[in-house]
C-alpha positions in Angstrom: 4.9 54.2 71.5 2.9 53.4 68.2 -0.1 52.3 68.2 -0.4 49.0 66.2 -3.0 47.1 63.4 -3.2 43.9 61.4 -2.0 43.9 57.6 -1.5 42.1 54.6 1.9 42.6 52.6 4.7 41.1 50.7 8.3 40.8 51.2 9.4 38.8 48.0 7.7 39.0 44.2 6.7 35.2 44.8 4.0 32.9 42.7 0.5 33.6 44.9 0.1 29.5 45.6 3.5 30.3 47.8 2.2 31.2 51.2 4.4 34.0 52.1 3.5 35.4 48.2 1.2 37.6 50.8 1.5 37.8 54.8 -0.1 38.9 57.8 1.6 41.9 59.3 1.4 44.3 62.3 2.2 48.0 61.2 1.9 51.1 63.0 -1.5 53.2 62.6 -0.2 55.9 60.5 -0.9 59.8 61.1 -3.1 62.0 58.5 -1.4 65.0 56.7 -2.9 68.4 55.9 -5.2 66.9 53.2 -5.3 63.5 54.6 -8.3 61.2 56.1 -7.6 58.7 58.2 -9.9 55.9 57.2 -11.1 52.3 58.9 -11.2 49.9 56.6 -13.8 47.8 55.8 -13.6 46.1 52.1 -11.3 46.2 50.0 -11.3 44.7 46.3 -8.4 43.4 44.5 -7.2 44.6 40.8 -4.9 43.1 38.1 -2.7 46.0 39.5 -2.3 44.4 43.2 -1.4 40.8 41.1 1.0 42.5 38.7 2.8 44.4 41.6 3.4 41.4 44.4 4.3 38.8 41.0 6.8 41.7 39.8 7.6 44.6 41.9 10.2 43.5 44.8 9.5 45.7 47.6 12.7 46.6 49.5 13.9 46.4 52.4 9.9 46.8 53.9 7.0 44.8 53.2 4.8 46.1 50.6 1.1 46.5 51.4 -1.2 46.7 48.7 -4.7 46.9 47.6 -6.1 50.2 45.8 -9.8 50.0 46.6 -11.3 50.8 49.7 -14.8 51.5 51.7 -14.6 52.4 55.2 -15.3 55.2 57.6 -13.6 58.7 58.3 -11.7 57.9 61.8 -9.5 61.9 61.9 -8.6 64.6 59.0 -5.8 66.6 58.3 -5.7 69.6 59.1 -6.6 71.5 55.5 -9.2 68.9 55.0 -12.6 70.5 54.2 -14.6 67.7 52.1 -15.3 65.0 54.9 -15.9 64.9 58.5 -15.0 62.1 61.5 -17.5 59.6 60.7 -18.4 60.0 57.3 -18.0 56.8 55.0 -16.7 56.7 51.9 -15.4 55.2 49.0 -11.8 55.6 47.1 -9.2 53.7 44.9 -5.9 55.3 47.1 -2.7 55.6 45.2 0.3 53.6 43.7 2.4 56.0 45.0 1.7 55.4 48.7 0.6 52.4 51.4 -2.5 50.6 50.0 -5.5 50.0 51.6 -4.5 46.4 52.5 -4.9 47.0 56.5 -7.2 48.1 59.2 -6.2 52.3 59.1 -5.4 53.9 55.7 -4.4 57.3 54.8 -5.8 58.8 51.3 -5.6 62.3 50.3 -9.6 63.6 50.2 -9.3 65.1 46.9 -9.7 61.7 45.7 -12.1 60.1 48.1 -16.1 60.3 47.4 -18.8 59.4 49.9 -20.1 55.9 49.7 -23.6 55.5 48.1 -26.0 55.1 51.0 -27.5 52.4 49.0 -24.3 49.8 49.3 -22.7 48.0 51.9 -19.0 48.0 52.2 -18.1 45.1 50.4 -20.6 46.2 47.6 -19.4 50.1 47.6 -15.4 48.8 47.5 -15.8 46.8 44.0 -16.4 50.6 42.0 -13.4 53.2 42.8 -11.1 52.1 40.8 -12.3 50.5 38.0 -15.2 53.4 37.6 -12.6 55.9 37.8 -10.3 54.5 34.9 -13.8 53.8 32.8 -14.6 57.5 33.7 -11.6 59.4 32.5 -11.4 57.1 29.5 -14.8 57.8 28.7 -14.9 61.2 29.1 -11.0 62.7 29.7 -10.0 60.7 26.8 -12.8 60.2 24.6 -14.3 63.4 25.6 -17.9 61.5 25.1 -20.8 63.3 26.2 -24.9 63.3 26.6 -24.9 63.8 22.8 -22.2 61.4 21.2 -23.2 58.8 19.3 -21.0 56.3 16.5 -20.3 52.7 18.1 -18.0 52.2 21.2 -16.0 48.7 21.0 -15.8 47.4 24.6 -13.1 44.6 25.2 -13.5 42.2 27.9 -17.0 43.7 28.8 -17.7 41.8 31.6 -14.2 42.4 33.7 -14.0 45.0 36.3 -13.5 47.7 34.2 -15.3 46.6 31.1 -18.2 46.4 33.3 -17.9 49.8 34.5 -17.7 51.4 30.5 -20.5 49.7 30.0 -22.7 50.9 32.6 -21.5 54.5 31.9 -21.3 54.8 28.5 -25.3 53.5 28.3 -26.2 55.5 30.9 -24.4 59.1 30.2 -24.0 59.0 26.6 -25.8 57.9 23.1 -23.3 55.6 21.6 -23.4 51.9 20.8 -22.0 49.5 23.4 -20.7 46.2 21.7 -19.0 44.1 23.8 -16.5 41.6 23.7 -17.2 38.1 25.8 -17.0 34.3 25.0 -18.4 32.8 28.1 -22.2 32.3 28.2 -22.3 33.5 31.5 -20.0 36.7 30.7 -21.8 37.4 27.8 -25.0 37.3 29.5 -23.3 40.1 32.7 -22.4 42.1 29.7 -26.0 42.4 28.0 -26.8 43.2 31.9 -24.7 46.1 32.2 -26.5 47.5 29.3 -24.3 46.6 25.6 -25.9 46.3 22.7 -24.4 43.7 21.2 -21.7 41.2 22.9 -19.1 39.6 20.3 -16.3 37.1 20.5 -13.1 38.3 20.9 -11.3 35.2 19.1 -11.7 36.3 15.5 -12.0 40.1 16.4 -12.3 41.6 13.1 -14.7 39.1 11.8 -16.8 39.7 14.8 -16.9 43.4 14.7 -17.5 43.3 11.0 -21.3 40.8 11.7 -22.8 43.4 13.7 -20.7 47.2 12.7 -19.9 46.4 8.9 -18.7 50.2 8.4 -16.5 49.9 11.6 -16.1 51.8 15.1 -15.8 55.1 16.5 -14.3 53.8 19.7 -12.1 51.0 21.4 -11.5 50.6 25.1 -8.4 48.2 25.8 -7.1 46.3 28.1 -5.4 44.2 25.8 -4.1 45.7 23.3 -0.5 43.9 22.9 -0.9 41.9 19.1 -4.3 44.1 18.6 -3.1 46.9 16.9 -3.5 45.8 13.3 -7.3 44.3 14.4 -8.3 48.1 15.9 -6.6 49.9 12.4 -8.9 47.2 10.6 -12.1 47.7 12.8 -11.8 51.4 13.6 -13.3 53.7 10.8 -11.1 56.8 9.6 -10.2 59.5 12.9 -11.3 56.8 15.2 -9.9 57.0 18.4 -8.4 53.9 21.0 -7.7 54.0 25.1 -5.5 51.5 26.3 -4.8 50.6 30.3 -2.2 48.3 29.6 1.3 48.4 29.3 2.4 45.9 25.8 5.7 45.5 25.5 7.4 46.7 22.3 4.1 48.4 21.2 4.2 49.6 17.3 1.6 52.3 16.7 2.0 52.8 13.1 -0.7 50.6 11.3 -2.9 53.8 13.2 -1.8 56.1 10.7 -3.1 55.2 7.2 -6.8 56.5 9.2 -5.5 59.1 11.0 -6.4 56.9 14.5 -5.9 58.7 17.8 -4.2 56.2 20.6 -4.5 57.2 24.6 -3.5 55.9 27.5 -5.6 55.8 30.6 -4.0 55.7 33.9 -5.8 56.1 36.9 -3.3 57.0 39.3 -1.7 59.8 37.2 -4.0 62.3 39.6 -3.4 60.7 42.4 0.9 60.5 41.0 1.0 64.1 40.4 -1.2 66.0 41.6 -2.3 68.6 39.0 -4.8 71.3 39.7 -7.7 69.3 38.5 -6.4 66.7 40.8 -10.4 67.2 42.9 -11.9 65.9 39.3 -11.5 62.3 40.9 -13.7 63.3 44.2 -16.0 65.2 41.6 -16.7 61.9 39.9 -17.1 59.9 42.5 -19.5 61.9 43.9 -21.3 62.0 40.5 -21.3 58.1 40.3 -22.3 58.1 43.8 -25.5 60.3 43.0 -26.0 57.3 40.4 -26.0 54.4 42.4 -28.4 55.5 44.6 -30.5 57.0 42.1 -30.8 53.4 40.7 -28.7 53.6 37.3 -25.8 52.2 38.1 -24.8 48.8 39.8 -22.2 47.8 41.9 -19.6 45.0 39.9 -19.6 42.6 43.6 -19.8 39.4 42.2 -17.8 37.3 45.0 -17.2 38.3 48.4 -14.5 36.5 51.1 -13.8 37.5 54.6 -12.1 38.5 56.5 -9.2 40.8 55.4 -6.2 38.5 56.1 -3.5 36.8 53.8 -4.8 33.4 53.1 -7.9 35.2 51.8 -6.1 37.9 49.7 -4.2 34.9 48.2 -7.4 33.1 47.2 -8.4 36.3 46.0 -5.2 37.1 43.7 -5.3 34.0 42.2 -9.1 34.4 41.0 -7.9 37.6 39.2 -5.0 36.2 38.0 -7.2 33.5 36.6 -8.4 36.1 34.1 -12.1 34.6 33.9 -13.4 36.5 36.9 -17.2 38.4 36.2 -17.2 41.8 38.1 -14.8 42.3 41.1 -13.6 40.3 43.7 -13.7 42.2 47.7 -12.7 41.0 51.2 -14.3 42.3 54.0 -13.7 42.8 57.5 -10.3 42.4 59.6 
């Protein structure tokens, strides 16, 4: 007979003030496969991904747990695993492709797991995986930035999750310039503290970019790039380059082309999805940003944290992210 924990899922795509939009669920504790850890959950955060998936995404026949961050402690390994040990704590964003990390045991594949920075608690260590890992590979799959780059990076909404996360890297790991985009006096002032340059208002883009970078940027992070397109081929100077992490609909790309503007997508889960050989590059860089933490250069994004780990609190949680003025991440903690 299986052995049973507390959950949060969803059985319909329902508005979050409905109170079955999430609900309180007993699953079985699952078993870890060759590269899996088995992992006790103790924070999770919650991402514009969990909100777009339970308002959109009907589940099935099963209830749908989500969440995509996590900080908890190894409970058993697989049997390949080599990276991590019973015991060890760590730190991970999980997969779109699997369970989320929504309940009290969660299996993750340790290629994409990193050890949590000694320095953090739970609830402080679960607000980076995710968005650090999407301003990672945009920063440096995508961009290809490095110790030496320089030009001006163009940072929209600088003081969300992710946002905050470009910030702190690009400042720290590379020599461009970090303006910002925030409205708020309060987001504008987390956005200087993450270390931009500049912070601008988003409402009259190009006439904001064009105050403090009158010959244009080198670089624009997105994530909101639907309408924007003609703004960034205004604002971006000749082989300038864009990353999106949205998905616009009906998205037209040519007002790139008159400067020869390079457009990526950045997708986080594409690892975790398909597993190439570089697959471990997620472990590598969390290990890296772990190293960081500690060492006092970066920050964790924890702005608001709720217990415990049960629906009515991943409601209250969903709606401040669907809100869209949250500053840094949102986590739950404890079951």
């Amino acid at each position: 007979m299986s052995e049973l924990m507390p959950g949060v899922g969803y059985r319909r795509s329902l508005p979050v003030s409905d109170p079955e939009s999430l609900e309180n669920l007993r699953l079985d504790v699952p078993r870890p496969g060759p590269r899996d850890l088995l992992v006790r959950v103790e924070a999770v955060s919650v991402n514009p991904v969990d909100t777009k998936l339970r308002a959109h995404a009907a589940p099935g026949d099963e209830p749908r747990v989500l969440g995509f961050d996590a900080a908890g402690s190894v409970v058993s390994a697989g049997r390949e695993v080599t990276l991590f040990a019973p015991g060890d704590e760590v730190y991970y964003a999980g997969s779109i492709g699997r369970p989320g990390t929504n309940q009290r045991f969660h299996l993750v594949d340790e290629r994409i797991v990193g050890h949590k920075p000694s320095s953090l608690s739970f609830a402080e260590a679960a607000a980076l995986p995710l968005t650090t890992i999407t301003a990672w590979e945009s920063l440096f799959d995508r961009f290809r930035l490095t110790a030496d780059s320089t030009g001006t990076l163009l940072v929209l909404a600088g003081a969300g999750g992710v946002g905050s996360m470009v910030i702190q890297l690009a400042r720290a790991l590379t020599g461009v310039r970090i303006v910002a985009t925030a409205s708020r006096p309060e987001s504008r002032q987390w956005a200087l503290d993450m270390g931009a340059h500049e912070v601008i208002d988003h409402h009259d883009l190009v006439r904001a970019v064009r105050a403090v970078a009158p010959d244009g940027v080198d670089y624009v992070f997105s994530p909101k790039t639907g309408g924007a397109i003609e703004a960034f081929a205004e604002i971006l100077r000749p082989g300038g380059e864009i990353t999106a992490i949205d998905e616009p609909e009906g998205l037209d790309l040519l007002p790139l082309k008159a400067k020869s503007i390079t457009f990526h997508w950045e997708f986080m889960f594409t690892r975790p999805l398909f597993e190439p050989p570089d697959m471990i590059a997620q472990h590598d860089l969390l290990e890296r940003v772990r190293e960081l933490v500690d060492d006092g250069v970066l920050r964790t994004t924890l702005t608001t944290s709720l217990e415990p780990i049960d629906a009515a609190t991943l409601r209250r949680a969903h709606a401040m992210v669907e809100n869209g003025r949250m500053i840094g991440k949102v986590v739950v903690a404890g079951f």
